[in-house]
C-alpha atoms as an extended CHARMM CRD file, in Angstrom:
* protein
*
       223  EXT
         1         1  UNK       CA            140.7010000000      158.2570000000      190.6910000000  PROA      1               0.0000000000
         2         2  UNK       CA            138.4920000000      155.8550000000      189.2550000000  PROA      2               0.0000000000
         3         3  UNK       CA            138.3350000000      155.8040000000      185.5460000000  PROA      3               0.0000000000
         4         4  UNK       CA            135.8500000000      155.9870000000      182.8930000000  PROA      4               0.0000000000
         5         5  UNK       CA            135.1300000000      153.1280000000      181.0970000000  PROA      5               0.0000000000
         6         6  UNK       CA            132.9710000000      153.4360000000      177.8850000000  PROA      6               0.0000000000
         7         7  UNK       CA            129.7150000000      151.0830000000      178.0860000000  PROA      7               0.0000000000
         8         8  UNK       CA            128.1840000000      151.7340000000      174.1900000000  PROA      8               0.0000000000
         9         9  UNK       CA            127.9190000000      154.8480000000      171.4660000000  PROA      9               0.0000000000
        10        10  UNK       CA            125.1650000000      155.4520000000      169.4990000000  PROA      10              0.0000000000
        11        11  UNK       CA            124.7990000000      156.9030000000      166.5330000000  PROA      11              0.0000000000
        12        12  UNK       CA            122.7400000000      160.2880000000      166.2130000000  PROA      12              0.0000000000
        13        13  UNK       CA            120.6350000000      159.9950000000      162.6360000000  PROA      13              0.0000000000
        14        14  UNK       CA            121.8850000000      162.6240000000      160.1310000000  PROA      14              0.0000000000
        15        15  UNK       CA            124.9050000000      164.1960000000      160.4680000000  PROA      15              0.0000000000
        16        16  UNK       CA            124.5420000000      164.0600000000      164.2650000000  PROA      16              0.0000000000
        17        17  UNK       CA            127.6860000000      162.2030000000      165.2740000000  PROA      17              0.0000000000
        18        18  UNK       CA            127.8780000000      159.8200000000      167.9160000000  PROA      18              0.0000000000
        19        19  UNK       CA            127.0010000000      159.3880000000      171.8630000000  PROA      19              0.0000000000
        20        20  UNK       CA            128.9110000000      157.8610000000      174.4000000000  PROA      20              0.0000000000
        21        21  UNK       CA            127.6880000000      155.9900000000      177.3630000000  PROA      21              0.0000000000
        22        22  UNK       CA            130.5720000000      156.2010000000      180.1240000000  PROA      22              0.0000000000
        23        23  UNK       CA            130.1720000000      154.8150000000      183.8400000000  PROA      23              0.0000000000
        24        24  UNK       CA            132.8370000000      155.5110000000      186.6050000000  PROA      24              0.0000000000
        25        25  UNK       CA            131.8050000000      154.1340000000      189.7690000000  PROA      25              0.0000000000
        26        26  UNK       CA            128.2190000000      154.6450000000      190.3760000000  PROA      26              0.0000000000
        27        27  UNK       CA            128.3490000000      157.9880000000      188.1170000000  PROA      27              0.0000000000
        28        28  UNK       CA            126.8490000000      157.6680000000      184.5670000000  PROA      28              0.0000000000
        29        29  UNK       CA            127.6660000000      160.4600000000      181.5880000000  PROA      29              0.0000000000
        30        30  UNK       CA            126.4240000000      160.9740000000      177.7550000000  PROA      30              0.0000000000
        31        31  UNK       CA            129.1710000000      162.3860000000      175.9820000000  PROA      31              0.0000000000
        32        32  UNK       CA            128.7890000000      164.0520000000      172.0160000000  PROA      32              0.0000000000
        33        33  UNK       CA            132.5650000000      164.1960000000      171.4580000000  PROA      33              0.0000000000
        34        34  UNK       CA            134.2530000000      166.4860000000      173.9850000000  PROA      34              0.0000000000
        35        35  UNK       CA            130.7790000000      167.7710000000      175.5250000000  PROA      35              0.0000000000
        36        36  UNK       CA            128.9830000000      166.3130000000      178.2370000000  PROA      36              0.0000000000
        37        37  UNK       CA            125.0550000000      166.4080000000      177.4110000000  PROA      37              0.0000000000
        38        38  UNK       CA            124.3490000000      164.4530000000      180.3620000000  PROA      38              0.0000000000
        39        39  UNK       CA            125.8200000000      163.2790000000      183.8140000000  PROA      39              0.0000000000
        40        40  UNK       CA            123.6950000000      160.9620000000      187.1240000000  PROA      40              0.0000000000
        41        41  UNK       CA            124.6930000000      163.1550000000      189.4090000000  PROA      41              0.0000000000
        42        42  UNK       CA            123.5120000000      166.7610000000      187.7890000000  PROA      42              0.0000000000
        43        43  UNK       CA            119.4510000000      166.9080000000      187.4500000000  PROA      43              0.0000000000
        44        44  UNK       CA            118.7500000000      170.1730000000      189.0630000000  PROA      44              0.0000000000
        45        45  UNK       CA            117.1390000000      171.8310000000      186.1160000000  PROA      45              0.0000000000
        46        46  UNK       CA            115.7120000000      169.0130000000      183.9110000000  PROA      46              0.0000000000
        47        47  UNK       CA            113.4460000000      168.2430000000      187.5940000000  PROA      47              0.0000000000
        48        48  UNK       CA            112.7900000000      172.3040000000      187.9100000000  PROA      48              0.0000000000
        49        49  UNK       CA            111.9580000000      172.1800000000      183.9900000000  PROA      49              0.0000000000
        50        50  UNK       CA            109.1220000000      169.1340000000      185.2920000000  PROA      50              0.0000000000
        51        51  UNK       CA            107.9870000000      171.1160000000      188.6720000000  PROA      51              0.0000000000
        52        52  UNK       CA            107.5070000000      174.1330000000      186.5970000000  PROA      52              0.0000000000
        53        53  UNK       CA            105.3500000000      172.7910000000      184.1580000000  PROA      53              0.0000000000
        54        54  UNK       CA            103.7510000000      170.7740000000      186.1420000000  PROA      54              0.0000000000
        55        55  UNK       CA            102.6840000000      173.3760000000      188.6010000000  PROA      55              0.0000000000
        56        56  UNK       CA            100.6060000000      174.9740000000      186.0150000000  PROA      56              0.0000000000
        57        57  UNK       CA             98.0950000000      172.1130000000      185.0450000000  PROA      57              0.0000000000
        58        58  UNK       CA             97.7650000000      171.0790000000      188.7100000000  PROA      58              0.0000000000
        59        59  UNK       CA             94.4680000000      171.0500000000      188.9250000000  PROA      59              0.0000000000
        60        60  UNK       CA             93.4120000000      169.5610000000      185.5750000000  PROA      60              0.0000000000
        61        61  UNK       CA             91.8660000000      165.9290000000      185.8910000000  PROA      61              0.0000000000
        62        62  UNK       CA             93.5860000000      162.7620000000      184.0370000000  PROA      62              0.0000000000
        63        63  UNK       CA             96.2300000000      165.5880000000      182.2940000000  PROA      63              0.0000000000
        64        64  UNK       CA             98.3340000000      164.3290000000      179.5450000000  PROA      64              0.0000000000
        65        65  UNK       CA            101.9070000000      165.3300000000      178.7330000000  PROA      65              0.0000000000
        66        66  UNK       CA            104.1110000000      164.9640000000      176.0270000000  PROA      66              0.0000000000
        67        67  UNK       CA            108.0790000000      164.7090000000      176.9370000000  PROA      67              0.0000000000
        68        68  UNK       CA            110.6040000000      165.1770000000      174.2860000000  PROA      68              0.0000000000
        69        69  UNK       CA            113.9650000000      163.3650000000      175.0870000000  PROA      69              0.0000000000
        70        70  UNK       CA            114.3510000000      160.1960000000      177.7390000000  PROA      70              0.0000000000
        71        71  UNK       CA            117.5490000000      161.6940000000      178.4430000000  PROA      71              0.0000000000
        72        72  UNK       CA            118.5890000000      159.9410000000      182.0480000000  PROA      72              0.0000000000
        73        73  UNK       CA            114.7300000000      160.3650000000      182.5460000000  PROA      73              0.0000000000
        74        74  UNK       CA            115.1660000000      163.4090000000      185.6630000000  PROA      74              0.0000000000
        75        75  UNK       CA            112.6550000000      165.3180000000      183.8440000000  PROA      75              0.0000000000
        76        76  UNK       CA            109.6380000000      162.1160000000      183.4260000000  PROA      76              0.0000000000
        77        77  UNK       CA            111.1580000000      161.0640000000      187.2770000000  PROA      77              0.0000000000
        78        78  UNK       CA            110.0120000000      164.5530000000      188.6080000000  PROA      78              0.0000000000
        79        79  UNK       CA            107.1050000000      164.9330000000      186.5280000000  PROA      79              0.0000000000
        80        80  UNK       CA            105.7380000000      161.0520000000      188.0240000000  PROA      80              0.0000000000
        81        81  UNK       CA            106.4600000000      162.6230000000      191.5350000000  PROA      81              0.0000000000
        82        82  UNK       CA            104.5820000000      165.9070000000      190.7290000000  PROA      82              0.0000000000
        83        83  UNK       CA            101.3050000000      164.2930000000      188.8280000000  PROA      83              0.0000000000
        84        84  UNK       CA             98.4190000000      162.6510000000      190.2080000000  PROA      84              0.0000000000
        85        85  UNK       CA             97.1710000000      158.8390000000      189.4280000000  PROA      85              0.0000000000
        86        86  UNK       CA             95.3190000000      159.7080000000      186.3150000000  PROA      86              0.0000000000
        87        87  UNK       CA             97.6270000000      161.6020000000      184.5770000000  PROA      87              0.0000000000
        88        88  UNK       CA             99.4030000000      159.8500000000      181.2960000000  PROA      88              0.0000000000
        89        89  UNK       CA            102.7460000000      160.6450000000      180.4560000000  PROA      89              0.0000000000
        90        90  UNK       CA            104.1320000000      160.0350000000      176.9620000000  PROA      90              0.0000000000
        91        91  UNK       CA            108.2680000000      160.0150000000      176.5180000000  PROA      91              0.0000000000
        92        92  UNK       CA            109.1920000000      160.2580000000      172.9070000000  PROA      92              0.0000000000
        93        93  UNK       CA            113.0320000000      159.2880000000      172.4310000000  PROA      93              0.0000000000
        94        94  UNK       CA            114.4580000000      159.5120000000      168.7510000000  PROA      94              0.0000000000
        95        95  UNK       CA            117.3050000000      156.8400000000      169.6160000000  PROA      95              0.0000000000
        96        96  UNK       CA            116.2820000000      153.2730000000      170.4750000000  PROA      96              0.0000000000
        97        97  UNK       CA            119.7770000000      152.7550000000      172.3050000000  PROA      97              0.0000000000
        98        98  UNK       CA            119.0320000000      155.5130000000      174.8380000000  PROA      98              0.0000000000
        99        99  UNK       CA            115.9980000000      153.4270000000      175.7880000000  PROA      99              0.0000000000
       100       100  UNK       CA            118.0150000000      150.6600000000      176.0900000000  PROA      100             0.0000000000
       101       101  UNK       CA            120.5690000000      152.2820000000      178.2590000000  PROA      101             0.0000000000
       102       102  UNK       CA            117.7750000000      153.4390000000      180.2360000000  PROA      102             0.0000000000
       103       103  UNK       CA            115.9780000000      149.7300000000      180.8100000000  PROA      103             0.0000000000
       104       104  UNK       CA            120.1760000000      148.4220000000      180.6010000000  PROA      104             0.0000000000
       105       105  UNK       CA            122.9820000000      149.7870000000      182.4750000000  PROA      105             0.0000000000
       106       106  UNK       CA            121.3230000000      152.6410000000      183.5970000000  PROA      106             0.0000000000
       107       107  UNK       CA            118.2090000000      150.9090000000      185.4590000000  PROA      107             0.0000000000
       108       108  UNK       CA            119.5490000000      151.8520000000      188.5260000000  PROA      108             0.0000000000
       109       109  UNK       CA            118.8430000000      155.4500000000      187.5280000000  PROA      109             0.0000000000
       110       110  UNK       CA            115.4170000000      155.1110000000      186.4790000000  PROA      110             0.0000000000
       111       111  UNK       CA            114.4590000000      153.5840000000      189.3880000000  PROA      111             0.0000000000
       112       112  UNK       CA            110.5660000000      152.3120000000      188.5030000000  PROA      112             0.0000000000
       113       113  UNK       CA            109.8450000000      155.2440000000      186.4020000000  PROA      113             0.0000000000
       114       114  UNK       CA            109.4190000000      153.1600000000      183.3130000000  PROA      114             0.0000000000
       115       115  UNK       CA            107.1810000000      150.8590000000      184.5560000000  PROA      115             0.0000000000
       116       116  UNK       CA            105.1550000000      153.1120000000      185.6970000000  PROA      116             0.0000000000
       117       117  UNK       CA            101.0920000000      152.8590000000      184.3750000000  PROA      117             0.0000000000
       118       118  UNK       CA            101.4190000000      156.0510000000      183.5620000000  PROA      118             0.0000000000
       119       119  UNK       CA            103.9500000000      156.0860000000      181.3650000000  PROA      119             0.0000000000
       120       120  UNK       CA            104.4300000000      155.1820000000      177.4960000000  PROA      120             0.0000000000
       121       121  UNK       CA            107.6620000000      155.3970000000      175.8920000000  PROA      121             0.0000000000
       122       122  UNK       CA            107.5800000000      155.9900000000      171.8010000000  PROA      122             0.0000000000
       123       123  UNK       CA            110.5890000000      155.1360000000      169.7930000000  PROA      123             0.0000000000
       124       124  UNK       CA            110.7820000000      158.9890000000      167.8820000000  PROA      124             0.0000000000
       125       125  UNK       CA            110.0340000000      161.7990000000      166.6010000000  PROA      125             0.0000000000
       126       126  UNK       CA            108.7700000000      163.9740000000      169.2660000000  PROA      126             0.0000000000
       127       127  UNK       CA            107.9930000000      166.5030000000      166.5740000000  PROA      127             0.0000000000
       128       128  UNK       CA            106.1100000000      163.8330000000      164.6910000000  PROA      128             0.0000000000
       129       129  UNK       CA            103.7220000000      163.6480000000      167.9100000000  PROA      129             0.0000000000
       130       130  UNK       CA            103.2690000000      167.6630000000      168.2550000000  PROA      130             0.0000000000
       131       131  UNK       CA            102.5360000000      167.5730000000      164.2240000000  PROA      131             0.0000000000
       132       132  UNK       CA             99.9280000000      165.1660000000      164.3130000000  PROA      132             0.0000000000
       133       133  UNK       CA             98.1700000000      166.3860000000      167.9590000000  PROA      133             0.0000000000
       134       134  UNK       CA             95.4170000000      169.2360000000      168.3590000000  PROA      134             0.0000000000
       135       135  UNK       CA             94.5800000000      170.1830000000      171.4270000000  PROA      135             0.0000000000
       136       136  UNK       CA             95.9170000000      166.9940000000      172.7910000000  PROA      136             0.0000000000
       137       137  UNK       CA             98.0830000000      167.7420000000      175.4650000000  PROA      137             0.0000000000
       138       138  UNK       CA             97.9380000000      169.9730000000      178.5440000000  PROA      138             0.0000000000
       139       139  UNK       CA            101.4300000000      170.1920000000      178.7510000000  PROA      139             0.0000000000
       140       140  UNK       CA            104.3110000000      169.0490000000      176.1930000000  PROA      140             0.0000000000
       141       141  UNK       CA            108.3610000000      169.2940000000      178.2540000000  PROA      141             0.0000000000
       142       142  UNK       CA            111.2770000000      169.7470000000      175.5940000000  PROA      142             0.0000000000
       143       143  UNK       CA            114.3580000000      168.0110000000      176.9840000000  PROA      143             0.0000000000
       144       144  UNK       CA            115.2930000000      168.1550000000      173.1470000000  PROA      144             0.0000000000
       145       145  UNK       CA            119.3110000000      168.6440000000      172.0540000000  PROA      145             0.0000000000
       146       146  UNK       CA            120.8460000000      171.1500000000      173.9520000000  PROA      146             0.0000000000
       147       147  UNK       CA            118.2980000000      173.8280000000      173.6340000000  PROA      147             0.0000000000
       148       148  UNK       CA            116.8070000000      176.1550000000      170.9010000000  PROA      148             0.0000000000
       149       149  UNK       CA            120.8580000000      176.2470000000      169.0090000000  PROA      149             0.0000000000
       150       150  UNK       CA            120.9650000000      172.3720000000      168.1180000000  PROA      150             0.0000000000
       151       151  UNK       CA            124.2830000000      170.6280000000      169.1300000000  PROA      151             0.0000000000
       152       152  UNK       CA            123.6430000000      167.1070000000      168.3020000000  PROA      152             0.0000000000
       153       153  UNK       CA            120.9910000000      167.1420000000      165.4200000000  PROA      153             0.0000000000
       154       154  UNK       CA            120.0490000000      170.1000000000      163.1890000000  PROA      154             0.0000000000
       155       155  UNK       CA            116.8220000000      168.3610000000      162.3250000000  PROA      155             0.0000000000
       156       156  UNK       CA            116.0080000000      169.6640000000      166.0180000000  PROA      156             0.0000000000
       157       157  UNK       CA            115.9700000000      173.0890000000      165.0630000000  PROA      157             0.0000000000
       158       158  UNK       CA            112.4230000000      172.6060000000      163.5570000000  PROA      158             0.0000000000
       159       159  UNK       CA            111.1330000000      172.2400000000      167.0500000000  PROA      159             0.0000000000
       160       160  UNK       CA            112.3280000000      175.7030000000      167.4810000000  PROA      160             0.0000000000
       161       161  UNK       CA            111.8200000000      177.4080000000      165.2760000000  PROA      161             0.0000000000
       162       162  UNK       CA            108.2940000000      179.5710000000      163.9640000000  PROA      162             0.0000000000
       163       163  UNK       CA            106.3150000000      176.6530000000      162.4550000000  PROA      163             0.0000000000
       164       164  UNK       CA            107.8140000000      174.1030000000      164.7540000000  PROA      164             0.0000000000
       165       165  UNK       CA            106.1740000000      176.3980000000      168.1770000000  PROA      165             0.0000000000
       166       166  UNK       CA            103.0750000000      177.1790000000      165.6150000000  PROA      166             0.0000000000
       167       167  UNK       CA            102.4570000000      173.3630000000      166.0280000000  PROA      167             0.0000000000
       168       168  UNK       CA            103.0570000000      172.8590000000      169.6380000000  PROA      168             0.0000000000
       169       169  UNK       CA            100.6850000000      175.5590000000      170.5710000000  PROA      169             0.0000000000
       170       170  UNK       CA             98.3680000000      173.9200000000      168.0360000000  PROA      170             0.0000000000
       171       171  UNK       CA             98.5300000000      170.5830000000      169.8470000000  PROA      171             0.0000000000
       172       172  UNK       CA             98.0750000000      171.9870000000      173.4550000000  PROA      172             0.0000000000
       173       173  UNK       CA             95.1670000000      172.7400000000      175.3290000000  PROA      173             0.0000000000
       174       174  UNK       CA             93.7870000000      176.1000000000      176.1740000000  PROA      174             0.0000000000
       175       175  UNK       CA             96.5010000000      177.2950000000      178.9200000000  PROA      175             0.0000000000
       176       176  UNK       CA             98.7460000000      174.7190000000      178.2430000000  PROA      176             0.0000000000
       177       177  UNK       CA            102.1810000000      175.0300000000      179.2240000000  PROA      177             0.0000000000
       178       178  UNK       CA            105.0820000000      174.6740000000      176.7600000000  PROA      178             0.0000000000
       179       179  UNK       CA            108.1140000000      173.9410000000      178.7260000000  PROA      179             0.0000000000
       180       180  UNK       CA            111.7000000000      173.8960000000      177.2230000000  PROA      180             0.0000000000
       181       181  UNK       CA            114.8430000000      173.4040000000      178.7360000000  PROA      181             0.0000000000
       182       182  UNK       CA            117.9840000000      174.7330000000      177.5910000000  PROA      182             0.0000000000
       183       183  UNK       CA            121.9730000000      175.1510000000      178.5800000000  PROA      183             0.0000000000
       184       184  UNK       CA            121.8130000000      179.1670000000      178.0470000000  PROA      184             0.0000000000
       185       185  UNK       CA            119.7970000000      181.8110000000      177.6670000000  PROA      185             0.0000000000
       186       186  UNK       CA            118.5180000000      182.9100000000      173.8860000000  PROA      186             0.0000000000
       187       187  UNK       CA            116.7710000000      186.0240000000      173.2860000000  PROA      187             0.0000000000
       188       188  UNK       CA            115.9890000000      185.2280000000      169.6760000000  PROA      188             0.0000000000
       189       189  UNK       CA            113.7450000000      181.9820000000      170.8550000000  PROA      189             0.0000000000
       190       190  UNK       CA            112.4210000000      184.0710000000      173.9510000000  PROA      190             0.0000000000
       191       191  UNK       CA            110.8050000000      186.3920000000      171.2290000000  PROA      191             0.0000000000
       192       192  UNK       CA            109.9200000000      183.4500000000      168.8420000000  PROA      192             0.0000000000
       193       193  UNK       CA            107.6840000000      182.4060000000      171.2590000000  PROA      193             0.0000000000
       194       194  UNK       CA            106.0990000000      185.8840000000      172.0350000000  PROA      194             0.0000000000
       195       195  UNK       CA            105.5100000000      185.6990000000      168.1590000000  PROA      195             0.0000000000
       196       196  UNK       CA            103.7260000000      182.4050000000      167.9720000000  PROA      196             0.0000000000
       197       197  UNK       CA            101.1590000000      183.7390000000      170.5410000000  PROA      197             0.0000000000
       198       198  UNK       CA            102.8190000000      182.3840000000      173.9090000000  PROA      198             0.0000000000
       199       199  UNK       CA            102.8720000000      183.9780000000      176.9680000000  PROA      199             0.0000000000
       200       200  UNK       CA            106.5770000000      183.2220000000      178.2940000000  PROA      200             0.0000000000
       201       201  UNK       CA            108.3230000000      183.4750000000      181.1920000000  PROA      201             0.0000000000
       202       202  UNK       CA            112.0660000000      182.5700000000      181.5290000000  PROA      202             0.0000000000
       203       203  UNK       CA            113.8350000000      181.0310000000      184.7740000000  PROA      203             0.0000000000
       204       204  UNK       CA            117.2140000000      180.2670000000      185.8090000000  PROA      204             0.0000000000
       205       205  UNK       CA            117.8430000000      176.8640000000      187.2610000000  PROA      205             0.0000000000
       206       206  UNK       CA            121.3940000000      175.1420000000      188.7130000000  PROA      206             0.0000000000
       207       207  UNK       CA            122.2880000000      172.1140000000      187.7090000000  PROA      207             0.0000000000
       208       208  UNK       CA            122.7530000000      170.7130000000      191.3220000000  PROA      208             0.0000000000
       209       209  UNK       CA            119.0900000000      172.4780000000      192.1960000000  PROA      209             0.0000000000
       210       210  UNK       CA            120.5220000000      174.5150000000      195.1100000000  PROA      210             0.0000000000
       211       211  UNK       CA            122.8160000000      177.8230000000      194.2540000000  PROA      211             0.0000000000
       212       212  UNK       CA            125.5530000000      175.2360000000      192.6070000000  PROA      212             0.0000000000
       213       213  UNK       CA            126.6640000000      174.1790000000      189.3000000000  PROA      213             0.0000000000
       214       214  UNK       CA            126.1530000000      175.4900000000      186.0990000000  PROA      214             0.0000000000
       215       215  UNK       CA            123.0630000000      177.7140000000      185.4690000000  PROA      215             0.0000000000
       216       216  UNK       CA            121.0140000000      176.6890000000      182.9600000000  PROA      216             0.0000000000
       217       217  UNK       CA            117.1640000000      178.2620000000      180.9710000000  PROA      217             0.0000000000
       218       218  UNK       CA            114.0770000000      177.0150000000      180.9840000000  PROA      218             0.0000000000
       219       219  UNK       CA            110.8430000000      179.1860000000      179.3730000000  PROA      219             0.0000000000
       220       220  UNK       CA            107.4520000000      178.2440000000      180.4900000000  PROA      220             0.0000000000
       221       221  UNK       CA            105.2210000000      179.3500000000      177.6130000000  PROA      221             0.0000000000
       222       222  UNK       CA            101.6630000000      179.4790000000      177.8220000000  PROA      222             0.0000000000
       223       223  UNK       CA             98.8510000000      179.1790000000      175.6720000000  PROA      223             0.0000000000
């Protein structure tokens, strides 16, 4: 079997610990200690978590989303493929090295996705973005952690929480689409969002995108 061999870590800011960029062969994985946030060859969901949301601004002209978390960039790949020519997509990515990865050793895996016109990348915060935005975007995709229960950064949680969806619904559209993925279901969020004033619907998606691999949640909240 070929083995892994480590390419760089990052540190996560906080008390988030540290990632791990590991290549065997052509196959690419993040690793936070012992878990695996992210592997090349398992996008299933993060593209459903894109399709989904993208489905429901479809027919709005020159649409702008906001996508929390470059990740291995499935979820901005899908989104490109889904979106017309005037749409503007802005990735916010807390870690600088992830974007580096991305334009790096993993280029190969982005394909031209970050070139794209349509695309901006932002070095942080997403919640910094859906703080400062009213009514700016049509749809905002959170690719954030590991879901709603933070594994890598408890500074996520305020994206989950009440306040944290009182400002994303804030800074969509009317009938925007708040899309989050996450690696299980969570009843607690499910009615956070019902709180807030969302409408919310909650789908199971595979990891390989067929009836294989792990299954994993994504809501579709709308405003």
């Amino acid at each position: 079997m070929i083995p892994w061999v480590l390419l760089d870590t990052a540190k996560i800011p906080g008390d988030g610990g540290e990632l791990r960029l590991k290549k065997r062969g052509a196959e690419f994985s993040i690793m936070l200690g012992s878990n695996e946030l992210m592997n090349s060859r398992l996008s299933g969901s993060e593209e459903a978590l894109a399709r989904l949301a993208c489905l429901r601004i479809q027919d709005r002209r020159k649409p702008q989303i906001l996508i929390g978390g470059l990740g291995m960039g499935f979820t901005l790949r899908a989104a490109l493929v889904e979106l017309g020519p005037d749409a503007q997509v802005t990735v916010a990515e807390l870690l600088p090295a992830v974007v580096a990865w991305a334009q790096g050793p993993m280029a190969e895996v982005f394909g031209d996705s970050l070139t794209d016109p349509r695309v901006s990348i932002v070095e942080g915060d997403v919640g910094r973005l859906i703080r400062s935005g009213r009514s700016a975007y049509d749809a905002i995709l959170l690719d954030v952690d590991n879901g709603p229960e933070g594994l890598t950064r408890k500074a996520n949680d305020s994206l989950y929480d009440l306040p944290g969806l009182s400002f994303a619904r804030t800074a969509l559209t009317p009938g925007g689409v708040l899309a989050v993925w996450s690696s299980a279901p969570d009843r607690a969020f499910t009615q956070r969002l019902r709180t807030v004033g969302f409408g919310v619907n909650e789908v199971g998606a595979r990891a390989h995108g067929t009836h294989r691999g792990a299954r994993h949640t994504i809501w579709i909240a709308i405003k």
